[in-house]
C-alpha positions as CSV (number, residue, x, y, z in Angstrom):
1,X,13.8,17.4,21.5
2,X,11.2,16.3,19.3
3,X,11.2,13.6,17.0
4,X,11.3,14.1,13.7
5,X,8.7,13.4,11.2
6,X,8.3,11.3,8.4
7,X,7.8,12.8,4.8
8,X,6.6,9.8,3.4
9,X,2.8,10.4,4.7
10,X,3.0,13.9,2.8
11,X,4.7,12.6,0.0
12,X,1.7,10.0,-0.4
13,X,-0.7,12.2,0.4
14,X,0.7,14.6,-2.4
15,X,1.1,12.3,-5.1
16,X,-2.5,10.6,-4.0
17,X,-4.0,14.5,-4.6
18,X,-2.1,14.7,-8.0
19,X,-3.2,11.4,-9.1
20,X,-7.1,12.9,-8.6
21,X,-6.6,16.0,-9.8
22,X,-5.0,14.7,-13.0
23,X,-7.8,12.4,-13.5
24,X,-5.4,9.6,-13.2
25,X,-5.5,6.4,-10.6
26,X,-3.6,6.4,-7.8
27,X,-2.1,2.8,-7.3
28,X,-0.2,1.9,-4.0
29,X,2.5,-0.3,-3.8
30,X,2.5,-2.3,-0.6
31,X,5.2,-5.2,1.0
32,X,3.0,-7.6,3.1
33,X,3.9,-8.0,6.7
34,X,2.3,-9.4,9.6
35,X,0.6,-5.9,10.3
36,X,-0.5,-5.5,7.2
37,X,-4.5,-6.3,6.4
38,X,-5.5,-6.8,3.2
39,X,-7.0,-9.8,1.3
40,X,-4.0,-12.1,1.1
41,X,-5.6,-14.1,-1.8
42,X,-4.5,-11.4,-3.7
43,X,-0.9,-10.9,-2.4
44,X,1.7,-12.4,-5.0
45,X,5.6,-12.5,-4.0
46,X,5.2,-10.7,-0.6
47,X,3.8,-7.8,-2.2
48,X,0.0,-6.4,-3.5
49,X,-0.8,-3.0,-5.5
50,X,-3.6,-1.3,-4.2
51,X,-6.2,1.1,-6.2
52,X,-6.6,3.8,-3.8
53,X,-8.8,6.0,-6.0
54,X,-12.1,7.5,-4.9
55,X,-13.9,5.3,-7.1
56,X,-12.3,2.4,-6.1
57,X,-12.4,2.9,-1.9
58,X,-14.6,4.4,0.7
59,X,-13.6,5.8,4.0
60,X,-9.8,6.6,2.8
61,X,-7.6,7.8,5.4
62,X,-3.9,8.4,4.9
63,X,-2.9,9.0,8.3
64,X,1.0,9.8,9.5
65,X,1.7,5.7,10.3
66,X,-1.3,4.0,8.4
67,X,-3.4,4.1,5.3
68,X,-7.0,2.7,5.9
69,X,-9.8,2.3,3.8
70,X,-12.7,0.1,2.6
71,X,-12.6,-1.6,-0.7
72,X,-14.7,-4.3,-2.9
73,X,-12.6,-7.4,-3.8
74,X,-14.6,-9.6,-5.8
75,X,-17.3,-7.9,-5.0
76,X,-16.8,-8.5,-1.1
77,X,-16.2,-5.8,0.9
78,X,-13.3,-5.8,3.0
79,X,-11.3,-3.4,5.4
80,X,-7.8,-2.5,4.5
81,X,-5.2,-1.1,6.5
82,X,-1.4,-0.1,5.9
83,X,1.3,0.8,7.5
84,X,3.5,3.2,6.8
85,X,6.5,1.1,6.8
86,X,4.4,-0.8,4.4
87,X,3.9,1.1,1.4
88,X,6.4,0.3,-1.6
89,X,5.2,3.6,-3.5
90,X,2.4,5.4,-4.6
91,X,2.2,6.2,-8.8
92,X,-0.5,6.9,-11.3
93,X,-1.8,3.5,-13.3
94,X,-1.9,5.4,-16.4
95,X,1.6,7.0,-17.1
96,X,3.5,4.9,-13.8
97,X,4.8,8.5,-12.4
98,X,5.0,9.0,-8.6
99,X,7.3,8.4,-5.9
100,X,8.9,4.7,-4.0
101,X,10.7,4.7,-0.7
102,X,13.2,2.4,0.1
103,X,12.7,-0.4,2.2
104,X,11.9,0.2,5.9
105,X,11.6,-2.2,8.5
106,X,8.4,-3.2,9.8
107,X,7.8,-2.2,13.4
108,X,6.1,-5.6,14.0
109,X,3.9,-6.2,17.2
110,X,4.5,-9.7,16.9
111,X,6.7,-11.9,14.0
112,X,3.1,-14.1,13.6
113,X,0.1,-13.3,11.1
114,X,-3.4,-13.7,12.0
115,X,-4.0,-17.3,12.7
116,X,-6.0,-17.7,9.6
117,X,-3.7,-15.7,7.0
118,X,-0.8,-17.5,4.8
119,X,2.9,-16.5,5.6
120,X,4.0,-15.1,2.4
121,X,7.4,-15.8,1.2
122,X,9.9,-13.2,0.8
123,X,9.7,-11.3,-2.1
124,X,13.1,-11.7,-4.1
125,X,15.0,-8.0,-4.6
126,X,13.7,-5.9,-7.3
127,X,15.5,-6.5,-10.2
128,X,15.3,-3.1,-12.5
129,X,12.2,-1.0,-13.1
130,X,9.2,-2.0,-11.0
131,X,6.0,-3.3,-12.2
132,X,2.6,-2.5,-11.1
133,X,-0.5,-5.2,-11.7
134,X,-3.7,-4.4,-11.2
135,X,-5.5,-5.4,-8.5
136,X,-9.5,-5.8,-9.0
């Protein structure tokens, strides 16, 4: 029997296409684990928001178990990459519509970050309606 597949790459996918369409841009939600790469300078409470719009990345690829892509921070470019399991939610900066999942676990190769990255403390549970912050 086959295993069954995750709706959350679709979803993402969908709400990413809406977001573009709409002229609107699309913001992901990510919990930092140790499989997760992204500049941690810019992680606060365990968690980063992510501009994932065209204008904002190069090379974006939202695969079925990772979202990858290429983004300036600072001016530095840098290469991103997200696990499924990662990603908080995906909504619009503009009106805050899309979709969250609920927490996953991480499918961790190994409970250690890179040997140069920060441990980031656990982020405290959400406490009524989420915020997004933007991420430059």
């Amino acid at each position: 029997m086959m295993k069954e597949r995750s709706t959350k790459p679709y979803l993402i996918r969908a709400i990413f296409e809406w977001c573009t369409d709409s002229g609107y841009t699309p913001y992901l939600s990510v919990k930092v684990d140790a499989n997760t790469r992204v500049p941690l300078e810019y992680v606060k409470n365990g968690e980063i928001v992510l501009n994932i719009s065209p204008d904002a990345t190069q090379h974006l690829a939202i695969g079925d178990d990772l979202v990858a892509f290429s983004a300036r921070f600072n001016g530095v470019a840098r290469e991103c990459s997200v696990p499924m399991t990662a990603v908080i939610g995906i909504s619009a900066r503009e009106n805050n519509q899309g979709l969250f999942f609920p927490p996953e676990p991480s499918v961790s190769t190994d409970d250690t970050m890179t040997p140069d990255a920060e441990p980031t403390p656990p982020a405290p549970a959400p406490s009524g309606k989420r915020r997004l912050q933007i991420v430059k």
